[in-house]
NUTORVEX-620247 format. One record per atom (N, C-alpha, C): residue number from 0; residue in one letter; atom name; x, y, z. Coordinates in steps of 0.02 Angstrom, whole numbers, plus 50000, padded with zeros to 5 digits. Last residue first. Example, Ala and Ser with C-alpha at 12.3 -4.5 7.8 and 13.67 -1.06 7.14 Angstrom:
<atoms>
num  residuo  atomo  x  y  z
1  S  N  50642  49888  50354 $
1  S  CA  50684  49947  50357 $
1  S  C  50645  50002  50394 $
0  A  N  50660  49716  50390 $
0  A  CA  50615  49775  50390 $
0  A  C  50660  49835  50390 $
</atoms>
This chain:
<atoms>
num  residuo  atomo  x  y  z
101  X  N  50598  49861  50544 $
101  X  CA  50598  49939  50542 $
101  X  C  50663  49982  50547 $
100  X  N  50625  49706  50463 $
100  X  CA  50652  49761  50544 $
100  X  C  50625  49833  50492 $
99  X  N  50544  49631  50364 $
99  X  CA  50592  49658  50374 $
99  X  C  50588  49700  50417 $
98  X  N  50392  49594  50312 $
98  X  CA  50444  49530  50306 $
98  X  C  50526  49573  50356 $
97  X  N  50294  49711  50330 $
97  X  CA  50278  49632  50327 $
97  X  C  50351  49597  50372 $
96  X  N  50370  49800  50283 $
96  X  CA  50340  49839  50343 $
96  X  C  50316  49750  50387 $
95  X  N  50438  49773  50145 $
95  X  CA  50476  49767  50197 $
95  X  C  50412  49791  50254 $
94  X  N  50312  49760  50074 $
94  X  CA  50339  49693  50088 $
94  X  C  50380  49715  50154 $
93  X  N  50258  49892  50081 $
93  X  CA  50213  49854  50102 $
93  X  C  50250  49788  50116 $
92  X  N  50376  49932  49997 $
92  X  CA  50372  49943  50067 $
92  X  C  50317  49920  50093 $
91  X  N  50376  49890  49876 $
91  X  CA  50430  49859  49942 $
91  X  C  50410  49894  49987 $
90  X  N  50241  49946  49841 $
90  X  CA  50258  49884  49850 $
90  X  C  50319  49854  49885 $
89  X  N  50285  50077  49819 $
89  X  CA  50227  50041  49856 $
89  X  C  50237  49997  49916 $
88  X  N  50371  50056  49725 $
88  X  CA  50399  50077  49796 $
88  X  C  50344  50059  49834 $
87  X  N  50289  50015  49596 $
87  X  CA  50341  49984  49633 $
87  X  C  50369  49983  49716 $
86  X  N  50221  50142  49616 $
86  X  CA  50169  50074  49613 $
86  X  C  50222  50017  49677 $
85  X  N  50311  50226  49564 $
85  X  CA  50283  50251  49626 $
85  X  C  50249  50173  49666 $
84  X  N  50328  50169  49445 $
84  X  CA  50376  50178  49477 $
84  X  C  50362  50196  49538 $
83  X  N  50172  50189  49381 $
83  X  CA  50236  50132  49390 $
83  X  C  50274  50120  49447 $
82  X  N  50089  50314  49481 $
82  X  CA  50123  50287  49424 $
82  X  C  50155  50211  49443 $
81  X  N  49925  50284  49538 $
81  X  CA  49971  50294  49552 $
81  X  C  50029  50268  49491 $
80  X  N  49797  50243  49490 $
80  X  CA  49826  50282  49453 $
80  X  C  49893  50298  49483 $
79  X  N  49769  50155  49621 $
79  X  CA  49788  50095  49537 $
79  X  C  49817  50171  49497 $
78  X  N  49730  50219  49693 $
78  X  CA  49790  50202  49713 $
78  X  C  49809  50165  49653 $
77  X  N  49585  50248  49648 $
77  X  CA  49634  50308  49657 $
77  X  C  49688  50295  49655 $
76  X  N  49531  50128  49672 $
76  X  CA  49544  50163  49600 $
76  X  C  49581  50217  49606 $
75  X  N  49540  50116  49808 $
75  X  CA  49562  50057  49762 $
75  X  C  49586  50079  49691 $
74  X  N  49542  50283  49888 $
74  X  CA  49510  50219  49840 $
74  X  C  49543  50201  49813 $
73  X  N  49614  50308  50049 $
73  X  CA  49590  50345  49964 $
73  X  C  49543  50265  49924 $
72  X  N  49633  50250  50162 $
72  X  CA  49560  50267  50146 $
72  X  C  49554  50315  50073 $
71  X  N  49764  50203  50203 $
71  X  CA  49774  50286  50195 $
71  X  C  49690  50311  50170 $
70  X  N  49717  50070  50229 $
70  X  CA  49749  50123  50259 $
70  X  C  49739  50194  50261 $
69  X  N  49660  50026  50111 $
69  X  CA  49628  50011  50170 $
69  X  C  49646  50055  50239 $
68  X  N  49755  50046  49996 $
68  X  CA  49679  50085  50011 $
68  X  C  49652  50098  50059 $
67  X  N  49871  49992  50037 $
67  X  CA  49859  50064  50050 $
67  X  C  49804  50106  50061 $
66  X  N  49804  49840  50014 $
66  X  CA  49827  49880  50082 $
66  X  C  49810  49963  50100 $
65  X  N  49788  49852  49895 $
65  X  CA  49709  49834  49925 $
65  X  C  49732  49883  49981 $
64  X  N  49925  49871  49851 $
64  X  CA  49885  49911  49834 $
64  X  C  49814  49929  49866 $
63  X  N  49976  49724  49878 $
63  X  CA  49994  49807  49906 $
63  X  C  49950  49897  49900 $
62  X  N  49911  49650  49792 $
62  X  CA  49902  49658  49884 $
62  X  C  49917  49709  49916 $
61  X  N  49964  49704  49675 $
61  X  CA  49890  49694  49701 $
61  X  C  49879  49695  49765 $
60  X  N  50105  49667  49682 $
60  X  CA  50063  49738  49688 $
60  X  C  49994  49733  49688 $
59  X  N  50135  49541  49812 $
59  X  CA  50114  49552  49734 $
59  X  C  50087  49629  49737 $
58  X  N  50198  49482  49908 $
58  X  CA  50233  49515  49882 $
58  X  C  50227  49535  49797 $
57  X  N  50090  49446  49995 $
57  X  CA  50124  49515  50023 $
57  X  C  50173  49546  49972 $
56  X  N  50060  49323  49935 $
56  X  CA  50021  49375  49927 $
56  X  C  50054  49439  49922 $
55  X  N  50145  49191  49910 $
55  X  CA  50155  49242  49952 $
55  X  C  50123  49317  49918 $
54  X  N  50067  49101  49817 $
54  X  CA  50085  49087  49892 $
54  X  C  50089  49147  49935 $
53  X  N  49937  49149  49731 $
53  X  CA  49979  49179  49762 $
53  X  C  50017  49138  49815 $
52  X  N  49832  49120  49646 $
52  X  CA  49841  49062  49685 $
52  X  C  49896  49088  49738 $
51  X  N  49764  49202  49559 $
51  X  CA  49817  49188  49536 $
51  X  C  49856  49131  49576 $
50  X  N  49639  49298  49581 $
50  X  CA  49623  49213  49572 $
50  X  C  49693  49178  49564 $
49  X  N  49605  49425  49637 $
49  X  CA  49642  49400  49594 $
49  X  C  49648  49327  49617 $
48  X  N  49483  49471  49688 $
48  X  CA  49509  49492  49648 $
48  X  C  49567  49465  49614 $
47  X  N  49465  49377  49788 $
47  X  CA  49421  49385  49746 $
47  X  C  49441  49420  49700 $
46  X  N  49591  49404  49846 $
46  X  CA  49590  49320  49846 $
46  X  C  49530  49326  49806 $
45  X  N  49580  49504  49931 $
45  X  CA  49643  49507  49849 $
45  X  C  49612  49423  49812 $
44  X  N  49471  49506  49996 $
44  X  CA  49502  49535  49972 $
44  X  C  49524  49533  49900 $
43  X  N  49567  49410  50099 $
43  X  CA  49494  49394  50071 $
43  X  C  49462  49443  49996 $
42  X  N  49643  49501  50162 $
42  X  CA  49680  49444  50103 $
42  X  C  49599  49404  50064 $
41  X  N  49591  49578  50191 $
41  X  CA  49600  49619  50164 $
41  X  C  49631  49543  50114 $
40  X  N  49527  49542  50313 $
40  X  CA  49478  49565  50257 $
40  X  C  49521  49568  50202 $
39  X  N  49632  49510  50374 $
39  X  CA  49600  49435  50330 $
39  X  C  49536  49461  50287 $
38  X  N  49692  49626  50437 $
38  X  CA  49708  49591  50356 $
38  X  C  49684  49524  50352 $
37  X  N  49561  49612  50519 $
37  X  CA  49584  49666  50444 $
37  X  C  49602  49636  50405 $
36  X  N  49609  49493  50598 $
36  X  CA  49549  49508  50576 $
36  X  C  49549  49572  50525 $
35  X  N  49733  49574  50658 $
35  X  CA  49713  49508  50635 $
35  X  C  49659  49524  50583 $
34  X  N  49748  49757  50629 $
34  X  CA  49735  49690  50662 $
34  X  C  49734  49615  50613 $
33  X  N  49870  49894  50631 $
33  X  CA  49805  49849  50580 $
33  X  C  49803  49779  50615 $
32  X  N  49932  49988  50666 $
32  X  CA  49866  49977  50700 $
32  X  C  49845  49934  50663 $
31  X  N  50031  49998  50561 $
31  X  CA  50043  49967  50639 $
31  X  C  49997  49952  50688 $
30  X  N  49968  50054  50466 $
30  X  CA  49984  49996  50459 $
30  X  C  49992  49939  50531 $
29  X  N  49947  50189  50467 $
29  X  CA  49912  50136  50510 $
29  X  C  49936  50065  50495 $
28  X  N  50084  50240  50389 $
28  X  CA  50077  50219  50480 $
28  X  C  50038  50181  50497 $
27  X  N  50054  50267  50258 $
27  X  CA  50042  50207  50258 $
27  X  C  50064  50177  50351 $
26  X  N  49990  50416  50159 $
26  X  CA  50017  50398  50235 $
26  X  C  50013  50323  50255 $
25  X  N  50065  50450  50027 $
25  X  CA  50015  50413  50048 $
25  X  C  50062  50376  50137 $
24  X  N  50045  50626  49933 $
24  X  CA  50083  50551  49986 $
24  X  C  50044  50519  50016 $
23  X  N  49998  50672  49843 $
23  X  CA  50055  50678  49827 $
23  X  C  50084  50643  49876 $
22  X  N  49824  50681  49751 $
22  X  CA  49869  50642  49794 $
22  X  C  49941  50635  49790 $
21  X  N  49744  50812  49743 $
21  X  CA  49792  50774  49728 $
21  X  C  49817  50744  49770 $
20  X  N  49546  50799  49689 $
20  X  CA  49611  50796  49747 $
20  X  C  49647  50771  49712 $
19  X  N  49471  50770  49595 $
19  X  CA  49503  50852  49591 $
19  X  C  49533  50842  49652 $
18  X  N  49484  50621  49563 $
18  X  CA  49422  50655  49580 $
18  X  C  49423  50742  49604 $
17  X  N  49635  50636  49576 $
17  X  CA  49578  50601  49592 $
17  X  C  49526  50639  49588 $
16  X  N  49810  50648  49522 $
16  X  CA  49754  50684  49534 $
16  X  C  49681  50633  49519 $
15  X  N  49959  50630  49580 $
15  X  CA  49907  50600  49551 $
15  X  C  49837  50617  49574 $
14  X  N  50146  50660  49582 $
14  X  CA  50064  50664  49571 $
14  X  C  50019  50633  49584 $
13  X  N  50269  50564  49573 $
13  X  CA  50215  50588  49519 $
13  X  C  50158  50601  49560 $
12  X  N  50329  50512  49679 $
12  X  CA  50406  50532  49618 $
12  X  C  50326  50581  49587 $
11  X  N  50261  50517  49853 $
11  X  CA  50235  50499  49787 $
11  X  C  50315  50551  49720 $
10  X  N  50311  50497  49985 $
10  X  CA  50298  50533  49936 $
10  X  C  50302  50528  49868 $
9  X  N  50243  50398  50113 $
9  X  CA  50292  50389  50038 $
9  X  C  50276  50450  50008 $
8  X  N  50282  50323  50262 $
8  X  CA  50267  50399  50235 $
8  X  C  50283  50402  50165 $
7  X  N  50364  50242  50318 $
7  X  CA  50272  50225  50294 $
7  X  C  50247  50294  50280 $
6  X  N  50478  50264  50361 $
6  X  CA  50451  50231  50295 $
6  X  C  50419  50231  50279 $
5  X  N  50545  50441  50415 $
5  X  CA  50469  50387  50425 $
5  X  C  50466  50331  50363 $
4  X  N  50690  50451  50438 $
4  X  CA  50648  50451  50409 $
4  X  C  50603  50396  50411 $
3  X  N  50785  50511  50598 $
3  X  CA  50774  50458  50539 $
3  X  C  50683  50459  50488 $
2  X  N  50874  50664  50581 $
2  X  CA  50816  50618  50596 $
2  X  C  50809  50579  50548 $
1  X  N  51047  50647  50588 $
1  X  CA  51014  50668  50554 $
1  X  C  50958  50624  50580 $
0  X  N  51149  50736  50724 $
0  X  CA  51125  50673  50697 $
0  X  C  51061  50686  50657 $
</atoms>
């Protein structure tokens, strides 16, 4: 039987070089440790940075993005060079870890 694969483990389709680190995955596990009180830093947060009125926050790449930072501790600016397509996956998986069974 094949092991099941970690979701909150993403390996990055691109690269992405920071400050002379590369970033080639972003460990997104703490997620499961993250408290109340976090993510209201973290929706406090998006809610100064983006003014857009969001009903559902969880499912904008902005939110997803504050997240990873807050998680995996690279920088806000580090995780914005992440590509497109990498951006995207991000982002369903910050929604499914939210809205959907493991």
């Amino acid at each position: 039987m094949a092991e099941k694969k970690e979701f909150l483990k993403m390996q990055l389709i691109s690269p992405v070089e920071w400050q002379g680190q590369t970033i080639k995955e972003l460990d997104l596990t703490k997620l499961r440790e993250m408290t109340g009180a976090e993510l209201n830093v973290i929706y406090d947060l998006y809610e100064a940075q983006n003014a857009d009125g969001a009903i559902m926050p969880e499912g904008k790449l902005r939110f997803a993005q504050i997240i990873a930072s807050r998680v995996t501790g690279y920088p806000l600016e580090a995780i914005e060079q992440i590509k497109a397509k990498d951006s995207v996956v991000l982002k369903g998986r910050i929604y499914r870890f939210f809205f959907l069974a493991e």
